[in-house]
N, C-alpha and C positions, 0 to 999 in steps of 0.2 A: 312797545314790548319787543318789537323786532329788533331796535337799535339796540337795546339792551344785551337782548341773546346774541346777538353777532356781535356785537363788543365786546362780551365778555368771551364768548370762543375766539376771538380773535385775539385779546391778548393773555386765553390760557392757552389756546393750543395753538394758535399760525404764528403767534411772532418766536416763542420756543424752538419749534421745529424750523422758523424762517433762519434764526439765528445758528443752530446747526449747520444747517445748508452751507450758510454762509462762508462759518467757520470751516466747513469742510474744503469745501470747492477753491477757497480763495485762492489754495498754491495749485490749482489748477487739474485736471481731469486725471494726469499722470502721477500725480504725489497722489490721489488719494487710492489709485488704483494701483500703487505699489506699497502704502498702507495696509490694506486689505489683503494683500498676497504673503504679509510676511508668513511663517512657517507657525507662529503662535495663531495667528486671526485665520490662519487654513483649517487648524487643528482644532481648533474653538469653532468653526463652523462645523467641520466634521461629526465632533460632538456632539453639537448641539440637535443638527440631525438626526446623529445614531439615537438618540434620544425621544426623539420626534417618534421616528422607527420603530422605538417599542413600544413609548407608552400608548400611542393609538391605537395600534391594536386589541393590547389588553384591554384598555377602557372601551375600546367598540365590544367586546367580550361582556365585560363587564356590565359595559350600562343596559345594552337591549337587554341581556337579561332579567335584570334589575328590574327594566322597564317593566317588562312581560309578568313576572313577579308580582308587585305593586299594581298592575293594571288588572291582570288578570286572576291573579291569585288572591284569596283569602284566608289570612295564618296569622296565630299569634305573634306579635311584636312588632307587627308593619310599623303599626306608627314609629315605632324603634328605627327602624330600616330608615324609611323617612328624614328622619331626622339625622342620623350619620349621612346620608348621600347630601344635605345639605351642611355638614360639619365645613366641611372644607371652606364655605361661603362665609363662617365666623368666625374662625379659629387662623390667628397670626401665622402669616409661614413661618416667622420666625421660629412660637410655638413649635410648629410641625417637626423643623428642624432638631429644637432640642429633645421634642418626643422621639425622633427618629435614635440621636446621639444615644439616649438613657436606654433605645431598647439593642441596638446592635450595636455601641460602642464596644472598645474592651472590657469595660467594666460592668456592663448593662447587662440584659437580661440572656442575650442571647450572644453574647460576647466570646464565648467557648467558639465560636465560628471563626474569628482571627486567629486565634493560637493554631489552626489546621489551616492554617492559608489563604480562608476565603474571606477576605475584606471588604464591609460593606460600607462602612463612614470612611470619609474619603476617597472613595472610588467609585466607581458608575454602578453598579448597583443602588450605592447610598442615596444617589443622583437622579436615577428613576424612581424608587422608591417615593424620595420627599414628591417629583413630577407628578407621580399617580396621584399621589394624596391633591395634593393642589387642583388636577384637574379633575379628577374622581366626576364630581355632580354634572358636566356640559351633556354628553351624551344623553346622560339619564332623564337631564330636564327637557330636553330637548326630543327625544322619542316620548316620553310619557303622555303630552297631551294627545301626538299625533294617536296613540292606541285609542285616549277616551275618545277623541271625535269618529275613527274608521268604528269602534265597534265589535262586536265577535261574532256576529251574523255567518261573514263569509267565514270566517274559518269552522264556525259549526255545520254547516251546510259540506266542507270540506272532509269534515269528518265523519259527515253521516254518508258520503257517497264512497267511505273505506281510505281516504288519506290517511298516511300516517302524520305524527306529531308534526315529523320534519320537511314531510312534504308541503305540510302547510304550511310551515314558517317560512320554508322558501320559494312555493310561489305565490301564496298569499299574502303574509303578512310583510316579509321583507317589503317586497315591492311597494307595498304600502305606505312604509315610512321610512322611505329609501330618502326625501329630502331632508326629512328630519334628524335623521342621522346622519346625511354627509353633513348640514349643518352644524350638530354637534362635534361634528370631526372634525372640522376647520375650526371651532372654537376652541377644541382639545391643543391643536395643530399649535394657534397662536399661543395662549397663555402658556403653554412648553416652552415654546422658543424665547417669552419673556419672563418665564421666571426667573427670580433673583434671590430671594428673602431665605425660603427653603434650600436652596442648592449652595448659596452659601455658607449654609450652616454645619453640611453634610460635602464640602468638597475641601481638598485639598489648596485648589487653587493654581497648581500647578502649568505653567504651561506647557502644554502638547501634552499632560495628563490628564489633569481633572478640572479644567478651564472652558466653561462655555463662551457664545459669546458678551453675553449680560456681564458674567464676571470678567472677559478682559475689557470690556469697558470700564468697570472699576478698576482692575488695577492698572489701565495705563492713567487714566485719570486721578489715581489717589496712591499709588504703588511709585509710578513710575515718574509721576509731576507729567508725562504725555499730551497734553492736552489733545494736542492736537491729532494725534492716535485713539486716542477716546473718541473722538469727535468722528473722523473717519469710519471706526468700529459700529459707533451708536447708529451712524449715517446705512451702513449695510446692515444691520435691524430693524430697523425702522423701513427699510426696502425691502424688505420678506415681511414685515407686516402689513408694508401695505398692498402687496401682493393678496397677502392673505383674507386681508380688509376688501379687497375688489371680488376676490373670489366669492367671500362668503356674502356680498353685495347683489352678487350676477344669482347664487343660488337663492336667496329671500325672493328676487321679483320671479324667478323659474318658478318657485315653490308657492307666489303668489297667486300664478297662470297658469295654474293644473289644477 
């Protein structure tokens, strides 16, 4: 059974990424690092960042609420609730995409916002938007057990010595599922930085406008016939991922030893 699982990761996931490498590196440490610098694959990281930028935060907004809600609270339509914060887990980004298009397209629901200037398909708004939906559920899943197993003990005790609400959330409960949610944050962090399906759907595509790096991977690879710029491109994604992948590695065993 071991030969099996490591034969089979091996030739889904190390000979793929072995062959990128490859392809990358072969003209050597210089061509791929002047790849990577042109003024398109700056501006598509930049991006992709600014992007990073927002949606984390809102969804750390977001999800501990949500959490705290669903954990703590008792109200009609939970299970409603429930069920949308895990939407995103079934529903196609493509989907997402064209629900985005139908509702802030020109012609959509709320379309009356491009004729005064404010553009949302096609432009980074559109681009956060699809992002949020996509990553909506990490935070949430990811703080919610932490609340079942801490309990409301301490923060009742919190409250009976005269804390108020907020005093308890931040030095009680924060602290509590402070790993839980940097974890959700680094998983918010990745699937951002590789979304493809939704941001496609909802961008221009533009370079140095509405170009992440996901999509200038496509288009140098299917736009531009680039191979080899695609491959460069994919190579410095796949290097923030795996950054991202070591991080959120280091905090699971932190998070095991506490």
């Amino acid at each position: 059974m071991r030969v099996v699982a490591l034969g089979y990761l091996f030739f889904l996931l190390l000979v793929p990424i072995g062959v990128i490498l490859w392809r990358t590196f072969e003209r050597g440490i210089g061509a791929f690092l002047e790849s990577i610098s042109t003024p398109a694959a700056i501006s598509a990281l930049n991006l992709s960042l600014l992007i990073v930028a927002i949606v984390v935060p809102i969804n750390v907004v977001f999800g501990v609420v949500t959490a705290l809600a669903l954990v703590r609270g008792r109200f009609p339509g939970r299970g409603l609730v429930q069920a949308v914060v895990d939407l995103p887990f079934a529903v196609s980004p493509i989907v997402v995409g064209v629900s985005l298009i139908l509702l802030w397209g020109v012609n959509g629901w709320f379309g009356a916002l491009d004729s005064i200037g404010f553009r949302v398909i096609f432009g980074l708004p559109g681009m956060v938007l699809a992002t949020i939906f996509v990553t909506l559920p990490f935070v949430v899943r990811e703080v919610e057990p932490v609340l079942h197993e801490i309990g409301d003990e301490q923060e009742q005790a919190a409250a009976t010595l005269g804390a108020s609400k907020w005093q308890t959330f931040w030095r009680i409960t924060l602290p509590a599922i402070r790993w839980g949610l940097t974890y959700g944050v680094v998983l918010t962090v990745a699937r951002s930085l590789g979304e493809f399906g939704a941001v496609i759907m909802v961008s221009s595509g533009f370079p140095g406008v509405s170009q992440t790096l996901t999509l200038l991977v496509h288009s140098r690879y299917i736009d531009d016939h680039n191979t080899y710029g695609a491959y460069c491109a994919a190579t410095l994604l796949m290097g923030i991922a795996l950054v991202t992948l070591l991080l959120m590695t280091l905090l699971d065993r932190k998070r095991s030893n506490t």
